[in-house]
C-alpha positions as CSV (number, residue, x, y, z in Angstrom):
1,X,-0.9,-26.5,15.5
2,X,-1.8,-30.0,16.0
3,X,-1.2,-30.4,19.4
4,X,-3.9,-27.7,19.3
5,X,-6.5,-30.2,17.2
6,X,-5.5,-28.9,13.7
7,X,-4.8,-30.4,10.0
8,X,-2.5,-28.1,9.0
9,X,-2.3,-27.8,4.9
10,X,0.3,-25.9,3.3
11,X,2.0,-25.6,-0.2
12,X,5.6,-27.0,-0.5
13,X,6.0,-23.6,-3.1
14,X,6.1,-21.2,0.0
15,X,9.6,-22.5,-0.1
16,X,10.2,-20.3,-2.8
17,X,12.2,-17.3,-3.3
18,X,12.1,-14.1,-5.9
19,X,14.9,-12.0,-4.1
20,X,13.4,-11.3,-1.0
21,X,9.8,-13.0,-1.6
22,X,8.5,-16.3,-0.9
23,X,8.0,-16.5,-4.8
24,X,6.6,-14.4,-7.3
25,X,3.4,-12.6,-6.9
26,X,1.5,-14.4,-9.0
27,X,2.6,-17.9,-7.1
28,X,1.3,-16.4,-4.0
29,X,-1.8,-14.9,-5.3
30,X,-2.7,-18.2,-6.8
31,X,-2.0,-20.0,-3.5
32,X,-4.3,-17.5,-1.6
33,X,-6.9,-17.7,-3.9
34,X,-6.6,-21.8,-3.8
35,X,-6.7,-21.4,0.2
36,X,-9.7,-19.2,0.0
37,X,-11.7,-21.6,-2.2
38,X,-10.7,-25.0,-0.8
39,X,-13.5,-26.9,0.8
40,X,-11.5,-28.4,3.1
41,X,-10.2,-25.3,4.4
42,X,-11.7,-23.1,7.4
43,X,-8.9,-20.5,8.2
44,X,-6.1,-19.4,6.7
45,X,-3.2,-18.3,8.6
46,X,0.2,-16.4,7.5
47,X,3.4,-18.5,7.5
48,X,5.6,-15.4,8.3
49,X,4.9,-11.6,7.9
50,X,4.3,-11.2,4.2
51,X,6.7,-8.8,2.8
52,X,5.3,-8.2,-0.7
53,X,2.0,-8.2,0.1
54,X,0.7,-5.2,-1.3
55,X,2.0,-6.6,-5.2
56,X,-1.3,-8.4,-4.6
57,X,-3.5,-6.1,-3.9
58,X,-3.8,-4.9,-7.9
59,X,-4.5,-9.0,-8.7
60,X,-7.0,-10.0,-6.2
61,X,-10.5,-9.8,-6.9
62,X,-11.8,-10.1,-3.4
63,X,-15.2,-11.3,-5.0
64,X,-13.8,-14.6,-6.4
65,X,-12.8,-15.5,-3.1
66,X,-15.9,-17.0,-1.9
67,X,-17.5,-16.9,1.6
68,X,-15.3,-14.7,4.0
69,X,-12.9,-17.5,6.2
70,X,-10.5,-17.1,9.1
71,X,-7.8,-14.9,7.8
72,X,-4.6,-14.4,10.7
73,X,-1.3,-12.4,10.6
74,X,0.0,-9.3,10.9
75,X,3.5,-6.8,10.1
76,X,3.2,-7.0,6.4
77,X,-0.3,-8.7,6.0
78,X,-2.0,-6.1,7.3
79,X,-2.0,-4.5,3.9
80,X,-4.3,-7.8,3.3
81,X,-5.9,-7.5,6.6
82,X,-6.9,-4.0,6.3
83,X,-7.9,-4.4,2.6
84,X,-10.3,-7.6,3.5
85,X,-12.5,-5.4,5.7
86,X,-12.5,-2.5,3.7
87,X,-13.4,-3.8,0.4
88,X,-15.5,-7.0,1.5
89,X,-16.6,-6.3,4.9
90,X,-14.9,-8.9,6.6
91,X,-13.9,-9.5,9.9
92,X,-9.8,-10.3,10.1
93,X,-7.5,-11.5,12.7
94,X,-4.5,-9.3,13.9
95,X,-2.7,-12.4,15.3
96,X,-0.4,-15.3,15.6
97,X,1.8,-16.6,12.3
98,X,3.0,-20.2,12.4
99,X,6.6,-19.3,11.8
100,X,6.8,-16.4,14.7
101,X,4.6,-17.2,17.3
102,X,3.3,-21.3,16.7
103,X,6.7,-22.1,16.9
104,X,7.0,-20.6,20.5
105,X,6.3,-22.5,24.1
106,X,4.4,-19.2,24.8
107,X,4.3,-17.6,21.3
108,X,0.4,-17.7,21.8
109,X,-2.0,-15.7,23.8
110,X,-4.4,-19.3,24.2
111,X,-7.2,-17.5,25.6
112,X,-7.4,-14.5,23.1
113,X,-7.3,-17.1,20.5
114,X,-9.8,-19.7,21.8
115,X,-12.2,-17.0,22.4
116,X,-11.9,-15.0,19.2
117,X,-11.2,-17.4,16.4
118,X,-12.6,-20.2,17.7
119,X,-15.1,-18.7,19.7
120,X,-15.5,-20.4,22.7
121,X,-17.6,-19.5,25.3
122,X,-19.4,-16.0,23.9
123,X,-16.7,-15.4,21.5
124,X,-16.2,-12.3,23.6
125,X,-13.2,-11.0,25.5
126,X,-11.5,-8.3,27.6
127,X,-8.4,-7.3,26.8
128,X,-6.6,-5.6,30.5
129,X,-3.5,-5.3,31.9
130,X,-2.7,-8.9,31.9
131,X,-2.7,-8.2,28.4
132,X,-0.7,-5.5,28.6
133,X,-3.2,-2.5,28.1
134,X,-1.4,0.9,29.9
135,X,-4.0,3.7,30.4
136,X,-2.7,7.1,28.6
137,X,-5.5,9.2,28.3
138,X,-8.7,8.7,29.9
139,X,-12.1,8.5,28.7
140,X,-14.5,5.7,26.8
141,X,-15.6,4.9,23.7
142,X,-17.3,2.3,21.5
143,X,-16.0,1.6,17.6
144,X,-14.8,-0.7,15.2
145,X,-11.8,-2.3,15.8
146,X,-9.3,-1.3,13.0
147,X,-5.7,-1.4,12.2
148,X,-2.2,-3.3,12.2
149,X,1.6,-2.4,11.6
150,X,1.5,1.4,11.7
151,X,4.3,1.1,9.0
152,X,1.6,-0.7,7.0
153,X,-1.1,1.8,7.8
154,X,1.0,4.8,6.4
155,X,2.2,3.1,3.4
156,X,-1.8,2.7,2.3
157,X,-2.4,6.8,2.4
158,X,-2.6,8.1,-1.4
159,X,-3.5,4.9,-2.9
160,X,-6.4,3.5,-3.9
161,X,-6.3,0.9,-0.9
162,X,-6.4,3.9,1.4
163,X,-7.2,2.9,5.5
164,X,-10.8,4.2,6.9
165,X,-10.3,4.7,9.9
166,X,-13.2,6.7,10.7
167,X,-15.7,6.0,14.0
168,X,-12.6,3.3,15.5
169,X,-10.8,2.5,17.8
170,X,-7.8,2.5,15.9
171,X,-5.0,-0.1,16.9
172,X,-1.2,0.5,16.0
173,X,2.0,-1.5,16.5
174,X,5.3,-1.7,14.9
175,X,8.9,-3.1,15.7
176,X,12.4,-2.2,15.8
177,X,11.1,1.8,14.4
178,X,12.6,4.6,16.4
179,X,10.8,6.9,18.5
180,X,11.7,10.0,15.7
181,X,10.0,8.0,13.1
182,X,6.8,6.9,14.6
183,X,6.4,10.3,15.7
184,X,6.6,11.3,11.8
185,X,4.0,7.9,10.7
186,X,1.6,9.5,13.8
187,X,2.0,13.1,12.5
188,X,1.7,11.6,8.6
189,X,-1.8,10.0,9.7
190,X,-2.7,13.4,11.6
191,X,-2.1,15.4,8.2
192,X,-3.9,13.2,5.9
193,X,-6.7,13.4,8.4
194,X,-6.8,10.0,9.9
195,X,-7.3,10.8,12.7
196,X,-10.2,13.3,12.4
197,X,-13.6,11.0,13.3
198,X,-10.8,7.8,15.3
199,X,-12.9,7.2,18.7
200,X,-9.9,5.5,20.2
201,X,-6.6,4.8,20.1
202,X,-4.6,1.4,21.3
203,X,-1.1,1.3,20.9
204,X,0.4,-2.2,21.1
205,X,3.9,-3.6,22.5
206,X,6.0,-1.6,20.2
207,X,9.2,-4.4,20.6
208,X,12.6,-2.4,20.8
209,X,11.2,0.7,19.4
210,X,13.5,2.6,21.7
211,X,15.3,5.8,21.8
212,X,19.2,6.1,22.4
213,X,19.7,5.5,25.7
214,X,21.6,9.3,26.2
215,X,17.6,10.8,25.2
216,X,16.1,11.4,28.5
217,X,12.3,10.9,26.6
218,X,9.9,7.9,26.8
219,X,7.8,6.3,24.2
220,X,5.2,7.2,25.6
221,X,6.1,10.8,26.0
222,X,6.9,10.9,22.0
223,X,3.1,9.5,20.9
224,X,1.8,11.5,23.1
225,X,2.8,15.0,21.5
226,X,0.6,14.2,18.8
227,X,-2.4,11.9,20.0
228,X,-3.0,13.6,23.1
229,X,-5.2,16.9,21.3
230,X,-7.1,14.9,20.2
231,X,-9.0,14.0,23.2
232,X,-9.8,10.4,22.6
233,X,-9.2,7.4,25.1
234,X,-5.8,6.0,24.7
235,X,-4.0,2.8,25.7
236,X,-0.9,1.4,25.2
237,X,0.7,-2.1,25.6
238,X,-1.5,-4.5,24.3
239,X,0.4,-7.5,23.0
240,X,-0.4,-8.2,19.6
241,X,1.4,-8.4,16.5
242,X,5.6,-7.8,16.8
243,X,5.2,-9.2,20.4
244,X,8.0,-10.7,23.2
245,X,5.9,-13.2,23.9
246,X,2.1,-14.5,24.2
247,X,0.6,-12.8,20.9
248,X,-2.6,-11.9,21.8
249,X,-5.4,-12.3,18.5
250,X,-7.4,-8.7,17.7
251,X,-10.3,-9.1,15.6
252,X,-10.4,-6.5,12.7
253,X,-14.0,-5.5,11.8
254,X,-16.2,-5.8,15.1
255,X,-17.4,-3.4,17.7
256,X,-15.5,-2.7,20.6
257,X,-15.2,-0.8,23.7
258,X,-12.3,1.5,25.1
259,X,-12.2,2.4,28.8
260,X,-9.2,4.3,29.4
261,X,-8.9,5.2,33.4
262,X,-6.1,6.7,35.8
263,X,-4.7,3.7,36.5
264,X,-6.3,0.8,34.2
265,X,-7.4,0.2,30.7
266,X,-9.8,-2.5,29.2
267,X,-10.5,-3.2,25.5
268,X,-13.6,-5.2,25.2
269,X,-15.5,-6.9,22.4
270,X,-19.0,-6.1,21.6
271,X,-19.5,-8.8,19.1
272,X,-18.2,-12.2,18.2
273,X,-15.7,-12.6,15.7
274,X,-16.8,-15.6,14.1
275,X,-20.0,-16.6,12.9
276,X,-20.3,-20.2,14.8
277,X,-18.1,-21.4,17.1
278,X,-15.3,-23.9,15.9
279,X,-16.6,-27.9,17.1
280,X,-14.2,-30.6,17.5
């Protein structure tokens, strides 16, 4: 991170540990909140994927955190990232953590980053099969760009931090989940209705979520048994999140535009992510 130009501040406490948690709750609202409200701070970005970050979500006031900032992660953190945009209207960033993907030679997607968090240039990008956007089902429509871990997503229905995923182009990844079980997350989604007034659908990398190799059945094939009645454009591929390499950076919060064709998708941004663009 500064090889890239930044001052990176952090809190010797996310050393912690409460069993499986970089510390209590409390510690890490506290150290959000301190992030949040520090002058000297423009973007926050996740350490690692925030297991535990929903035992924040009765805590924070989202109101006491100031002026919206740059807010980056994903797995976990999009209970955060989702709740951010619902409940304050901010924009968030479904990207590289420090831990996972800084540490990397090519744990970053530069160009994805430069253009949507720093926002270089117009702020504005195409996201294509260099990215690796798959067509599935064909068509085009414009939305807000919504979503995260699909894990994440599921685990909001029946609470009061409950996803909208209406008019969006919804965007879902996950890792290391078999085909059996995103089929009953997609289907879960479907029931509750989530899927009712979704515009489009991007699926990202999905890293090893694989059948056994004696079930003669693609990924593909599986998501498509319940997302292809709907009759929305649908892509699948695109690198952000629980990534193999070059984690591309999704803004959460913006308008965007699906083209889905035979052999080609594109996921474009309508809007910049950011309100002025990061100076040296």
């Amino acid at each position: 991170m500064r090889e890239m130009g930044y001052n990176p501040i952090y809190s010797d406490r996310i050393f912690d540990r409460d069993l499986y948690f970089a510390g209590s709750a409390e510690r890490r609202r506290l150290e959000l909140e301190e992030m949040f409200l520090r002058n000297d701070v423009e973007a926050v970005v996740a350490v690692r994927g925030g297991y535990g970050s929903n035992y924040l979500l009765e805590q924070l006031d989202v109101r006491k955190l100031g002026p919206a900032k740059i807010f980056v992660g994903y797995s976990d953190l999009t209970t955060l990232l989702t709740h951010f945009s619902d409940a304050a209207g901010w924009v968030t960033f479904h990207g590289p953590m420090v831990a996972k993907d800084f540490a990397k030679s090519d744990g970053i997607d530069v160009s994805s980053w430069q253009s949507i968090v720093e926002g270089r240039g117009n702020g504005l990008i195409n996201f294509n099969e260099a990215d690796g956007l798959k067509p599935l089902v064909p068509g085009s429509a414009e939305g807000i760009l919504y979503g995260g871990c699909l894990s994440m997503l599921v685990a909001s229905l029946g609470t009061p931090y409950d996803i909208r995923t209406a008019n969006t182009i919804l965007f879902m990844e996950d890792v290391a989940t078999k085909p059996y079980q995103i089929d009953r997350m997609l289907m879960h989604l479907k029931l509750a209705g989530k899927f009712d007034s979704v515009r489009g659908i991007v699926f990202g990398e999905m890293l090893d979520c694989i059948q056994a190799a004696n079930q003669g059945y693609t990924f593909e094939e599986v998501v498509m048994r319940v997302v292809d009645e709907l009759g929305v454009p649908t892509a699948f591929g695109l690198r952000s999140g629980h990534v193999s390499r070059r984690n591309v950076t999704l803004p959460i919060g913006i308008r965007a535009r699906l083209t889905v064709g035979d052999s080609k998708a594109t996921l474009e941004t309508l809007e910049p992510a950011v309100a002025e663009p990061v100076t040296d």
